[in-house]
N, C-alpha and C positions, 0 to 999 in steps of 0.2 A: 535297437529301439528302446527310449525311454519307458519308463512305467508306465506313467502318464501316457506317452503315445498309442502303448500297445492297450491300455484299459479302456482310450478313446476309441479304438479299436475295434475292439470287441463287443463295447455296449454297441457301439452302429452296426455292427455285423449283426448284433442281435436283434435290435429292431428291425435294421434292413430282412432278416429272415422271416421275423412275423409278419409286415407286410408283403412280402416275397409271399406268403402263403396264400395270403386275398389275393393279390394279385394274379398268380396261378392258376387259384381257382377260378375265377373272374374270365381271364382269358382261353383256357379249357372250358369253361361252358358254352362261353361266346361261340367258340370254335363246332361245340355239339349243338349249338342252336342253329347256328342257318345253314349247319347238313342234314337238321330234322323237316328243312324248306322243299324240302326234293322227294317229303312225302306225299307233299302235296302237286309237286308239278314245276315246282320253280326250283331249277336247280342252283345254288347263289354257290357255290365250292368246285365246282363241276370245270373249273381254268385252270387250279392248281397241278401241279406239274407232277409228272412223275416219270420214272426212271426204268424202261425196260435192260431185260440181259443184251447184250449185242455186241457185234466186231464190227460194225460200221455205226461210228459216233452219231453219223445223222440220224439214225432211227437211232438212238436213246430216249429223247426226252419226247415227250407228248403229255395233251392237258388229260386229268383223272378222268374227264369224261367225254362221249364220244359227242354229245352236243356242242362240245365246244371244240371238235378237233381241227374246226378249220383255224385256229388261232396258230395252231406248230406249237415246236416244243421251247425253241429259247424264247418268246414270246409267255408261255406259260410261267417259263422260271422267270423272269421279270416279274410276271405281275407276283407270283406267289414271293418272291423277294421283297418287293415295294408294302403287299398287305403286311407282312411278318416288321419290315421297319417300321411302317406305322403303329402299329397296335403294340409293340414292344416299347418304341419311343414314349408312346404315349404312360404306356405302364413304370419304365422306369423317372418318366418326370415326374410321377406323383410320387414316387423314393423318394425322391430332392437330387436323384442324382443330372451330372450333364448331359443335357439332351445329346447338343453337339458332337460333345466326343463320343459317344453312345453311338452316333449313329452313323459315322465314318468308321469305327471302329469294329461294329457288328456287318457293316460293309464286305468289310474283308473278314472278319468272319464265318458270313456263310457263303464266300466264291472259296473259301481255302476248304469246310466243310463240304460243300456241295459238288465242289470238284471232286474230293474223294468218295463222296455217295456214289460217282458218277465211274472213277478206277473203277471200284470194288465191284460194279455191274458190268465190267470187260465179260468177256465170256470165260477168257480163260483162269477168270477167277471164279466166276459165279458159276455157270454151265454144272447143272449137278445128272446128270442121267444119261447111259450112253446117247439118247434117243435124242436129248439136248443139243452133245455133244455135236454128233448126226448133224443134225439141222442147222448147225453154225459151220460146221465143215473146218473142228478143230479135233484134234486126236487125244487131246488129254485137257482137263482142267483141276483147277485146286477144288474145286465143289463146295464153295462157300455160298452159296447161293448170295443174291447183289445185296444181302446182308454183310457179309466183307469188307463191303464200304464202311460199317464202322468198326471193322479194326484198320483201316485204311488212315479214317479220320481221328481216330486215337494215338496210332503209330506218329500223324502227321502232328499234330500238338506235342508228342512226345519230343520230336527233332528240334521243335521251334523252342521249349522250356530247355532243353539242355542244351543245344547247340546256338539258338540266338534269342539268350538272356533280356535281352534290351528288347527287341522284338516284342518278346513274350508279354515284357510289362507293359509294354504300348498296347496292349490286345486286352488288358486287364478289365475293364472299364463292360464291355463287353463278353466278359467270360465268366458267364453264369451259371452253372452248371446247375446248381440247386432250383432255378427258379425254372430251366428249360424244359427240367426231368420232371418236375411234378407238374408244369402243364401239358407234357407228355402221361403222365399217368393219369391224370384225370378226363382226357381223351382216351385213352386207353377202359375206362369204364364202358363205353358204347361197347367195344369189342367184345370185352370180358361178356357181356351182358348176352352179346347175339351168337354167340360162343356156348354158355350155358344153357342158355334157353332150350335148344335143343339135346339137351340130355340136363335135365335141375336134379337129379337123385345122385350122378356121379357129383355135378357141382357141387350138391348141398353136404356130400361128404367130403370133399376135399376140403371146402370152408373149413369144418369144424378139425379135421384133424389139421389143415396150419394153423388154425389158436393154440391147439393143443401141442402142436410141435413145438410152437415157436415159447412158449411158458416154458414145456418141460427143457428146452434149447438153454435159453438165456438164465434161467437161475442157475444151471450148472457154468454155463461159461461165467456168467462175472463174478460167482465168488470163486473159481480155478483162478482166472486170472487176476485180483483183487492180492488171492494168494500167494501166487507168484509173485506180483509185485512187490507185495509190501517183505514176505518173508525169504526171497531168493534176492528181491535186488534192493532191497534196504527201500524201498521209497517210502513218505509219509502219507498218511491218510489222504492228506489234499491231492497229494498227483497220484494216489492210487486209485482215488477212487472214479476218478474224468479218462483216465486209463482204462480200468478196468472197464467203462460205458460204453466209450468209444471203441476197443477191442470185441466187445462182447452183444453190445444191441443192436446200434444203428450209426457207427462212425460221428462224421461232426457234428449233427444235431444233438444225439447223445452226448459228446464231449462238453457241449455246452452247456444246453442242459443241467444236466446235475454236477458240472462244475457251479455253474451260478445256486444251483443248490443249496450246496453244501458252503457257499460264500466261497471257492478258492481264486486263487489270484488271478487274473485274464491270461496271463501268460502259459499257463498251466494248457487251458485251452486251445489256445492256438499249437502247441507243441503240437499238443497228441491228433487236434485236426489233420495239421500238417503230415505227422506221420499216416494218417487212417487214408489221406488219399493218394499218398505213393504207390502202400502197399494192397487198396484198391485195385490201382492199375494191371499192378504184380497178378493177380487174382485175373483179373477179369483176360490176362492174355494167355492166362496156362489152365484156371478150370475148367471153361468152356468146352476144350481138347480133350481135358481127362474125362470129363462125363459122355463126350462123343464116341470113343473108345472103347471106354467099360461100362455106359447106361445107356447108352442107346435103344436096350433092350428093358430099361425099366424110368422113359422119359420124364415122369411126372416125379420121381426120386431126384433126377438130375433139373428139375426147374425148383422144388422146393429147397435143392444143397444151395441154391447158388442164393436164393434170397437168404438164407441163416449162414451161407460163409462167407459171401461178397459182403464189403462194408458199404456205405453212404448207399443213398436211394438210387444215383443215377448210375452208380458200377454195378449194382446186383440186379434192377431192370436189364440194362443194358446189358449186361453179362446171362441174362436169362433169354433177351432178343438174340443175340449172339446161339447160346444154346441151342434154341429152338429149330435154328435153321443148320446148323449141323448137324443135328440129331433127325432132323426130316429130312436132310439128304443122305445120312447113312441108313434110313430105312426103306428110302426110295431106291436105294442103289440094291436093296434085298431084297424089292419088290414088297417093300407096305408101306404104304397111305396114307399115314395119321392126317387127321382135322388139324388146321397148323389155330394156332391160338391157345391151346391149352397147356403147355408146357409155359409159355410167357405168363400164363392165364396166375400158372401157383405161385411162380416166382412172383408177380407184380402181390399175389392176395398173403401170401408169407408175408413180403413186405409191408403192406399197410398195415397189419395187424404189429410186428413190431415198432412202426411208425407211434400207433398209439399206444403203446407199451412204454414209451421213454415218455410221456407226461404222468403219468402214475406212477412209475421208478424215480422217476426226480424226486415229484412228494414224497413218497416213501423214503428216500437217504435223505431228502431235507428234513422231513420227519426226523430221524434217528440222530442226524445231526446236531440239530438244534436243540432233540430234548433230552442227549444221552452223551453226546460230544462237546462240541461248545454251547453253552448254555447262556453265554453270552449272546450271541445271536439270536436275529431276529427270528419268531417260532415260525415254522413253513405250514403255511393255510393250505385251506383243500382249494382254493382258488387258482392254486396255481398247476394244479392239473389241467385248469381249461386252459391257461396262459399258456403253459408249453404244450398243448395239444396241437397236434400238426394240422391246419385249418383247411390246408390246400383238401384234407381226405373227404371234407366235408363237399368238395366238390366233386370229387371220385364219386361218392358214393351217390350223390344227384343225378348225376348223368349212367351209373349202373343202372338205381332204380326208375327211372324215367324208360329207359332203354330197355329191361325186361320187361315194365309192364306193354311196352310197346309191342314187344315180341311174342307175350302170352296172353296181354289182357285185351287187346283191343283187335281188330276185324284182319280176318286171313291177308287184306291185298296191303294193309299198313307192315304188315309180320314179313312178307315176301317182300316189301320196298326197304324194310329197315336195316338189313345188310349192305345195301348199294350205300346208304346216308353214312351210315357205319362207316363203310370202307373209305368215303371222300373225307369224312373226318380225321381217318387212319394215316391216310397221306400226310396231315399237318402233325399226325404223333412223330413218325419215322421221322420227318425233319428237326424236330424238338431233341429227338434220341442221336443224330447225330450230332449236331449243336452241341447235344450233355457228352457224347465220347471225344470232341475236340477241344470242348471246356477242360474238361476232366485231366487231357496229354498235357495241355498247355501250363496248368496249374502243378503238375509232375517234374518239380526239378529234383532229379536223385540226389544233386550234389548235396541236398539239405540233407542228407545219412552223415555226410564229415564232418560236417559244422561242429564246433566245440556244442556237448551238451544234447548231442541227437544220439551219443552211441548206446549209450544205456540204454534210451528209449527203444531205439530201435531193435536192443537187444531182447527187451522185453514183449515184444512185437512179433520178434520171428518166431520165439519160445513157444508163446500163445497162440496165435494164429497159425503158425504150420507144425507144431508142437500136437496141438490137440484141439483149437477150435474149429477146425476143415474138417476133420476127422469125426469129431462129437458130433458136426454137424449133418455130415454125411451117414451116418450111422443113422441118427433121429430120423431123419428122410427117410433113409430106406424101412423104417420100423412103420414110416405110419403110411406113407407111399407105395412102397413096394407092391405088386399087383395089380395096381390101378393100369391101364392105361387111355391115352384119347382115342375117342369114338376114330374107326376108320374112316376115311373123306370117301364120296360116295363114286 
């Protein structure tokens, strides 16, 4: 790729991300607004489809609500299919992008996604409890609870980027990973919020120790790896330091970020994005495991590793969803109970909090930049903390505080309904989050490790990251985590 191609590139990546983040937010409110309808009586979500465990496919799918069950279940997935193409369509036409291709192309994106939602809730994958087991009349399962489905739908991306290339970039158009995950996350606020609500003394200290993790986290990781790079593998300032962001905060928004910073080349960027979402995937199919294993017994440690060692927003959610339901099924298998929500709960609150960590880290190295490095360049304003502020959080955090005060501030029969509105809105997360695990394989072609010009990176990559930033990370967790755990489910 040209200069010129790849710098045309990247500024539209970059705008496309800022509006990608109204966007988001936009469509995650929409989506908490007419399941706050069912507070009142009219339930508008209540057709959307969802997915039980089973060994007989026709009981799988049915609508989220029992009002509407005379519809069935593939009638369900239609319409929740047709609303998602609409509102999406409509979302990426105001991008500038092709409706058209857009919307034959996210076609087969959520029958290829939705079909693995639908594996991964077999029994013999999902089935977590003998009692499960029992009642399906199977004698053993993998105990993934119908969570599985998104390492199903990751695994299935996986096959389609390495194995059919051409495929893969036909699918491109619709393979948004970025914009799926944080309309998932800003759905994901209702939860958080009905989730807290009942215990705010545990929430309100978990809040402040991931600030607090996540500071003392990332100033150690990016000048380690800042370190590494420049003084182990010769790189220069410019690719060290979109390196070290990327490696150390929050993968490709940080790679950008304070690539455009510090002025370095576009190319620079795209490298080390490229690399942050391989070795994402890398992460997101073997932490998971290891915190099942060995944290099981200290859950809220294993949701806070996964948001400071998983990179980009929709691997370390998604690797925190993933989490959660093996760690609930290995506790369920030793007979305890946790409240399921609060392990997703740290990881998603880790994250956002580094989220808004890479607009103030930009300023700051465009700061030093500009008035200590080249001096030639243009001086980096405090303006541009709000520019690369991640906008989508502002809609996180509407629909959290909307949602607690619903839960605490207003009349017992609203507090008692706002979990059922919660959970229909819940339903359009999980599909967003699978969407982000089959974006995410799709986008995964390893062969870019051979490419002339990837090995260095790469080598600086594994150094850092399985070197010592899993590890730092893990460590941080268990200092401020360690002891906590979720309320037992009643």
């Amino acid at each position: 790729m040209s200069d010129i191609a790849v710098k045309s590139a990247t500024k539209a990546a970059h705008t496309e991300n800022l509006s990608e983040d109204w966007l988001s937010a936009a469509i995650g409110v929409l989506v908490f607004a007419l399941a706050l309808f069912s507070l009142s009586g009219t339930d508008l979500l209540g057709w959307a489809v969802t997915t039980s465990v089973y060994t007989n496919i026709g009981t799988a799918l049915a609508p989220v609500s029992k009002t509407y069950a005379a519809l069935g279940g593939v009638t369900a997935l239609l319409l929740t299919y047709v609303s998602l193409l609409v509102v999406l369509s409509a979302g990426v036409a105001a991008l500038g992008a092709d409706v058209r291709k857009f919307a034959l192309r996210f076609t087969v994106v959520f029958a290829i996604a939705y079909a693995s939602w639908i594996a991964g809730s077999y029994a013999y994958v999902a089935a977590v409890t003998p009692a499960e087991q029992q009642k399906f009349g199977i004698a053993w399962s993998l105990k993934l609870t119908n969570e599985g489905g998104f390492i199903v739908a990751l695994l299935s991306g996986l096959v389609i980027a390495n194995f059919f290339p051409r495929f893969a970039e036909w699918l491109k158009e619709a393979i948004r990973p970025e914009l799926y995950i944080k309309i998932a996350i800003v759905i994901l606020g209702a939860t958080i919020a009905v989730t807290a609500a009942g215990r705010l003394n545990l929430a309100s200290s978990l809040l402040l120790r991931g600030v607090a993790a996540i500071v003392e986290a990332y100033l150690i990781y990016w000048s380690v790896v800042y370190f590494v790079a420049r003084k182990w593998f010769g790189f220069s300032r410019e690719w060290s330091v979109p390196l070290a962001s990327g490696i150390s905060i929050c993968g490709v928004a940080a790679a950008i970020a304070t690539g455009g910073a510090i002025r370095a080349r576009p190319q620079v960027s795209i490298l080390v994005s490229s690399l942050v979402v391989v070795f994402a995937v890398v992460e997101v199919l073997i932490l998971p495991f290891l915190a099942q294993t060995f944290l099981w017994q200290e859950p809220l440690v294993a949701g806070a590793w996964m948001g400071l060692a998983v990179k980009t927003d929709g691997a370390a959610v998604a690797g925190g969803g993933i989490t959660e339901s093996l760690i609930l099924a290995k506790a369920a298998s030793e007979g305890i109970k946790y409240q399921p929500g609060w392990i997703l709960a740290t990881t998603a609150t880790v994250k956002v909090f580094i989220d808004i960590f890479i607009g103030i880290w930009a300023f700051i190295l465009g700061y030093i930049w500009t008035n200590h490095i080249d001096k030639r360049a243009d001086k980096a304003k405090a303006s541009e903390i709000w520019e690369r502020f991640p906008k989508f959080i502002l809609g996180f955090v509407l629909v959290f505080a909307v949602s607690l005060w619903l839960a605490t501030g207003t009349t017992p029969e609203i507090a008692k309904a706002l979990p059922a509105a919660a959970g229909e809105a819940n339903v359009f997360r999980v599909i967003f989050f699978i969407l982000t695990f089959f974006s995410i394989g799709v986008l995964s072609d390893f062969r870019k490790l051979c490419q002339d010009g990837f090995g260095k990176f790469a080598a600086v990559y594994v150094v850092s990251l399985f070197g010592f930033v899993i590890w730092v990370g893990l460590l941080i967790s268990w200092l401020f985590f360690s002891g906590f755990k979720p309320p037992l489910a009643a």
